[in-house]
matplotlib code that plots the C-alpha trace (Angstrom):
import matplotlib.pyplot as plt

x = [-37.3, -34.5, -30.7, -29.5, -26.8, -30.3, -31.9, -28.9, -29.2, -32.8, -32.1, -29.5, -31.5, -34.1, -32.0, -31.2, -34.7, -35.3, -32.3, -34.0, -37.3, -35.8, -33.5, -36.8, -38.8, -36.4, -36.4, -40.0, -40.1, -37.6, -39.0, -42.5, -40.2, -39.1, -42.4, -44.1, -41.8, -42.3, -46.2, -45.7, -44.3, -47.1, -44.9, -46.5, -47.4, -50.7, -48.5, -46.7, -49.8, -51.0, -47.8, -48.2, -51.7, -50.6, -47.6, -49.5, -50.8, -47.3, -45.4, -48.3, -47.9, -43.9, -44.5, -46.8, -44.3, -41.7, -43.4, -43.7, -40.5, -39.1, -41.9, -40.4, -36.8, -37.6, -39.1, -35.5, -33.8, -35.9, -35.5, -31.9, -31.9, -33.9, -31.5, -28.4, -30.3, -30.9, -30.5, -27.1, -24.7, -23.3, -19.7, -19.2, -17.0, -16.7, -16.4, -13.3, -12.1, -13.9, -11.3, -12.6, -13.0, -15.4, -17.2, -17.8, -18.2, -19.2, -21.4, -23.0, -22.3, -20.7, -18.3, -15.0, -12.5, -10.7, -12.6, -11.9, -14.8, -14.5, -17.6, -18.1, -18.6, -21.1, -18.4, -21.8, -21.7, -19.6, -19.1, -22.0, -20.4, -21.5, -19.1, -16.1, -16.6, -16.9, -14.1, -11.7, -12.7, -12.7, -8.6, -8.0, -9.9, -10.4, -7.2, -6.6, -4.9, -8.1, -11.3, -13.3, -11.4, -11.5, -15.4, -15.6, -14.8, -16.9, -19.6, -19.6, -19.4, -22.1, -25.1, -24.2, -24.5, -27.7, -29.5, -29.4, -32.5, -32.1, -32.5, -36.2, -35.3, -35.8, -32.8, -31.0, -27.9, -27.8, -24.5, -23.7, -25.5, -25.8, -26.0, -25.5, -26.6, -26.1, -26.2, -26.7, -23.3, -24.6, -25.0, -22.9, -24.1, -21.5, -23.4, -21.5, -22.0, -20.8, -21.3, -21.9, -20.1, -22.8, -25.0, -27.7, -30.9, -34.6, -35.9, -39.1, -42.3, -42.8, -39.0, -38.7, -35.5, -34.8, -36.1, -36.5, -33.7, -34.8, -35.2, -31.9, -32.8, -33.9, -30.1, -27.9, -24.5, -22.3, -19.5, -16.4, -14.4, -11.1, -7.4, -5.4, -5.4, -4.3, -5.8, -7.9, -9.5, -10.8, -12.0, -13.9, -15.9, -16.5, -17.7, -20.4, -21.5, -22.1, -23.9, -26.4, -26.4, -27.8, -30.1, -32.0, -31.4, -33.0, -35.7, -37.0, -36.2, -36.6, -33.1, -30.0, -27.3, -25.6, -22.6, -19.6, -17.3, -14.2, -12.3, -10.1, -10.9, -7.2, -8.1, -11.3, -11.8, -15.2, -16.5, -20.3, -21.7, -24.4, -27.5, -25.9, -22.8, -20.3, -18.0, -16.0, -13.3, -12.0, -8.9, -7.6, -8.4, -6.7, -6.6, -4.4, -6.3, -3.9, -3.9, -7.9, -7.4, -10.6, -10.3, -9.3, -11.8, -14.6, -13.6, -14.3, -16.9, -18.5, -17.6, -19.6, -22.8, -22.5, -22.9, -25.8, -27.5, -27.1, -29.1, -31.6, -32.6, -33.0, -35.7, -37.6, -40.9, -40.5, -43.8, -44.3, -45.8, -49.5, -48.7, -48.9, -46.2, -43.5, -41.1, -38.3, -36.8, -40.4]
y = [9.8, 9.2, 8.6, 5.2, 7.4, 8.8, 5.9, 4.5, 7.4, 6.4, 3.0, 3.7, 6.0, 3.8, 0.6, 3.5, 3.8, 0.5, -0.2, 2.8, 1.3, -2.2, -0.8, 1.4, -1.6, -3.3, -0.7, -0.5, -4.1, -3.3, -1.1, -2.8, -5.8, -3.6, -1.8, -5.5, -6.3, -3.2, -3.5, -7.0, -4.6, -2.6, 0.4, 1.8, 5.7, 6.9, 7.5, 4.4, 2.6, 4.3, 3.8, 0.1, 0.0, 1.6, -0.9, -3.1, -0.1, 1.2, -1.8, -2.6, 0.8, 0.4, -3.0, -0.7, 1.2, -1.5, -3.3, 0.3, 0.5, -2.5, -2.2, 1.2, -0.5, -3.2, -1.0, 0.9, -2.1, -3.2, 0.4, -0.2, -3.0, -1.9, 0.9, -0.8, -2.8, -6.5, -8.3, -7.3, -10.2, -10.7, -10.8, -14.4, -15.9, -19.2, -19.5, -20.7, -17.7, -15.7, -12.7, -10.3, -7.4, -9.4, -10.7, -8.0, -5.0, -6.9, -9.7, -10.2, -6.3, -7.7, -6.2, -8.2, -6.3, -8.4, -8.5, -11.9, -13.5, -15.2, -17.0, -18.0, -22.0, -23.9, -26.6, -28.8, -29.4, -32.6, -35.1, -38.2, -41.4, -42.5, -40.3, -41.1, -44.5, -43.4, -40.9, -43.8, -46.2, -43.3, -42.7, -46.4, -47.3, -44.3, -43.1, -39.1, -38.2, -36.6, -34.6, -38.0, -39.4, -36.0, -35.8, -38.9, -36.3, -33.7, -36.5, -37.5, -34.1, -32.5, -35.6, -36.1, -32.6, -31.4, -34.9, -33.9, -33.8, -29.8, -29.3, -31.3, -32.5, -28.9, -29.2, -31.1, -31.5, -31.0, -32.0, -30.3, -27.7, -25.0, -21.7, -18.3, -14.9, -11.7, -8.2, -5.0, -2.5, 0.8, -0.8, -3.8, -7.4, -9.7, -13.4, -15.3, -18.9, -23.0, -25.8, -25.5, -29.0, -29.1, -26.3, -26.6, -25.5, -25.8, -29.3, -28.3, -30.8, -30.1, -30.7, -34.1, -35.9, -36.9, -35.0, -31.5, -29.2, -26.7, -23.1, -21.8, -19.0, -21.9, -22.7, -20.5, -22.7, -23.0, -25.9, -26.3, -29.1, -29.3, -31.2, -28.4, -24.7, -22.0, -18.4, -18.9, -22.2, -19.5, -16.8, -19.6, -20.7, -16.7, -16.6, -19.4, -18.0, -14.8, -16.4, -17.5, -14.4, -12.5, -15.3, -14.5, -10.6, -11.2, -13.0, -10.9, -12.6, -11.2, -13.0, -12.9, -14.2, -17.0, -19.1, -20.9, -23.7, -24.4, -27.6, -30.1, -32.3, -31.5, -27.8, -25.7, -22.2, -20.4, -17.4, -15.4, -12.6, -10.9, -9.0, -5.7, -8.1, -7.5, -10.5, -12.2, -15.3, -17.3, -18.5, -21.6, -25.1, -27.4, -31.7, -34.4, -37.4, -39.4, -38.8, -38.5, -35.4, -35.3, -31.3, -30.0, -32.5, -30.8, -27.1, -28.0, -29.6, -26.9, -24.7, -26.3, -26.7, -23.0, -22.4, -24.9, -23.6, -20.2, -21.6, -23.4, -20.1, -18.2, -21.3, -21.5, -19.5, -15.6, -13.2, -10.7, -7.3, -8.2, -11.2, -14.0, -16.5, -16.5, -18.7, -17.0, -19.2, -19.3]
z = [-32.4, -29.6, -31.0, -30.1, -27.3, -26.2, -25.4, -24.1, -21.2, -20.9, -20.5, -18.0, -16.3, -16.1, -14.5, -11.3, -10.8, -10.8, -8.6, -6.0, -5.7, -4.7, -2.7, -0.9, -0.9, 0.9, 3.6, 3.5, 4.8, 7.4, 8.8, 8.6, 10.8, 13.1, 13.7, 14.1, 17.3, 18.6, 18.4, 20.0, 23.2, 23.1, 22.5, 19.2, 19.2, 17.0, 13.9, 14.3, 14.0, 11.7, 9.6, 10.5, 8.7, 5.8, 4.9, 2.3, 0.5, -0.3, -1.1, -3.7, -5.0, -5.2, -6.4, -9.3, -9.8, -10.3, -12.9, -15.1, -14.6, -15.6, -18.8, -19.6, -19.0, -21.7, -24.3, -24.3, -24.6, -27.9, -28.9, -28.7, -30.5, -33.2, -33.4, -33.6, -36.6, -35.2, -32.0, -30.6, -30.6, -27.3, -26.7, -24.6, -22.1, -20.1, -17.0, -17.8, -19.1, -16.8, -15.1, -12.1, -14.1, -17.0, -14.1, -12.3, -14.8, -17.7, -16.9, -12.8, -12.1, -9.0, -6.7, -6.7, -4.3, -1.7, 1.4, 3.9, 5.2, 8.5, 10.1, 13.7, 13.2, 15.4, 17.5, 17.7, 13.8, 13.4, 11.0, 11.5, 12.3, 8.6, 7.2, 9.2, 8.0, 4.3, 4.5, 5.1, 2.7, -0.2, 1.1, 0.3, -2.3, -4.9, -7.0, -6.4, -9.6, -11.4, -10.8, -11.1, -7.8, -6.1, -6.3, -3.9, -0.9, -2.8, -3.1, 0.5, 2.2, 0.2, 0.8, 4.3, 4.9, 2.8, 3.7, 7.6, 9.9, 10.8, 6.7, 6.2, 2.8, 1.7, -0.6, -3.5, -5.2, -9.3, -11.0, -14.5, -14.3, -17.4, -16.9, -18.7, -17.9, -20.0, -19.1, -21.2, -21.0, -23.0, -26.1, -25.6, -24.2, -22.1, -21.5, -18.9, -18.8, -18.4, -16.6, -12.8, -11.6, -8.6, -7.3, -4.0, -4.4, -3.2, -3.6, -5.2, -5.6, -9.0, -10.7, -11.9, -10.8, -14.2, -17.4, -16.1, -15.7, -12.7, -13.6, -12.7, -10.1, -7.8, -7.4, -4.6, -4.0, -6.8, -6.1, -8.7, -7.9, -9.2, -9.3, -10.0, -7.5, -9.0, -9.7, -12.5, -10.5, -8.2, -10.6, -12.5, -8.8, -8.4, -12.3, -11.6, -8.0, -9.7, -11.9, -9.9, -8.1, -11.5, -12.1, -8.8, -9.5, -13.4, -11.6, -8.8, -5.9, -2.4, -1.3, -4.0, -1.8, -2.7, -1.6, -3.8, -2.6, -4.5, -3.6, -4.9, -2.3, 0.0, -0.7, 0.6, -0.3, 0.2, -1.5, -0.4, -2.6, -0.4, -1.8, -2.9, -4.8, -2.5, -2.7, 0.1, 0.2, 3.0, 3.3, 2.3, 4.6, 4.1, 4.6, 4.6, 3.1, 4.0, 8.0, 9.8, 11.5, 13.1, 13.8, 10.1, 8.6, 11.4, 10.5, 6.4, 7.5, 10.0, 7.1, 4.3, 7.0, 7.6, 4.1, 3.4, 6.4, 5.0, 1.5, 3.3, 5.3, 2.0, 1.1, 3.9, 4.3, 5.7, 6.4, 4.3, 5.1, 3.9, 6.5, 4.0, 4.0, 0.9, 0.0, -0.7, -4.1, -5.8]

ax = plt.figure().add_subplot(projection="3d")
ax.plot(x, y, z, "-o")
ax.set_aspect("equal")
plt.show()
């Protein structure tokens, strides 16, 4: 029988095969998309064709060999458990507590090095009349001193954006969110988890607005609002966006990018994780409630469509190389 170090090789072993096949079924689809346009030019050879015809039959059989794989994967894991003598009790933190190197290297596996992310905004993408008027009466009337009063502007940005024509009521808000994740270091588990003060996510049919809480890899914005802005403030908005980026990864799904807005209603700051973990931040936007400066209030505003935009494309139905239709969250 296998030491517990010996199954901890296997099992590491066995998460880079895993991690190959995605990454080959990934470029197996690619190239099945770029193939497509080119047969649309009528610009296919013989072998290209053929290659063409043969798509579904290998991603089914990486698709086999993904489920062994992932069988094999959790057999090692029990095995590991079994050999350290009980379930292994993870060591925990909040998102709270959350630094870059527990979020990265012991919980999401994500990459936190400081990389800026700038986005070309559409100018089109303005504010709707509705929203100037509300924006005005929350600067009179709502008292700024805590989070409560601060989530008016988060409020107001967030329904007048997701609740636009160009989204097709495709998505929802869900406030207070809990979510944890753990991940399996050698013979160590980290859990991550907390409240998410609002994530975006699909709007599916079958979740009930009341009693059911939606299974958590449906959710792909993570939005923290705060009173204070320091340091910690942002590591806790990358914590629960990584979260949700290990949720998808745990769960299989074809698009693991996912978006994280911290704000504290006179400070922005936006942070993207894209589907090999890379993490990138904005800088800091920032508005004076007391003055309507149209422009400033725009760019936050352009800012936050961008990155509802960006979730709604990961919902909305993509071909895949059998040429049926999949929706991307389910």
């Amino acid at each position: 029988m296998a030491t517990l170090e010996q199954s901890t090789t296997k099992l590491e072993a066995a998460e880079a095969e895993i991690e190959a096949v995605n990454k080959e079924i990934k470029e197996t689809k690619a190239a099945w998309n770029d193939l497509k346009k080119k047969a649309k030019r009528g610009a296919l050879s013989t072998d290209e064709q053929i290659d063409l015809e043969s798509f579904d039959e290998k991603v089914a059989d990486l698709n086999n060999t993904l489920a062994d794989l992932k069988e094999n994967k959790n057999t090692w894991i029990e095995l590991i458990r079994i050999q350290a003598k009980g379930d292994l009790e993870a060591e925990s933190k909040p998102f709270e507590e959350a630094d870059a190197e527990w979020t990265a290297e012991s919980a999401t596996g994500i990459n936190t090095d400081y990389r800026m992310w700038n986005v070309a905004l559409d100018d089109d993408i303005r504010p709707t009349e509705a929203f100037k008027e509300q924006f005005e009466d929350i600067a009179k009337f709502v008292h700024m001193k805590n989070e409560a009063g601060r989530r008016f502007f988060l409020n107001l940005f967030l329904l007048d954006i997701v609740k636009r024509a160009e989204f097709n009521g495709a998505l929802k808000i869900f406030p207070e969110i809990t979510m944890e994740v753990t991940q399996l270091i050698g013979t160590k588990k980290r859990k991550l988890s907390g409240t998410e003060v609002y994530t975006v996510g699909l709007n599916s049919k079958r979740l009930d607005t009341f009693d059911i809480a939606p299974p958590k890899e449906l959710h792909i914005i993570a939005i923290e609002a705060k009173v204070g802005w320091g340091t910690q403030d942002f590591w806790k908005c990358v914590a629960e966006t990584a979260t949700l980026y290990k949720a998808r990864k745990d769960a299989g799904k074809t698009k693991c990018s996912v978006w994280g807005v911290l704000s504290n209603a006179t400070l922005w700051q936006f942070v993207f994780i894209n589907e090999d973990g890379i993490l990138r931040q904005t800088e800091e936007f920032s508005l004076n409630l007391h003055v309507d400066d149209e422009e400033k209030i725009a760019k936050v505003y352009g800012f936050l469509f961008y990155v509802v935009k960006s979730c709604f494309d990961c919902c909305t139905p993509n071909l895949t190389p059998s040429g049926s239709v999949e929706r991307i969250s389910k």
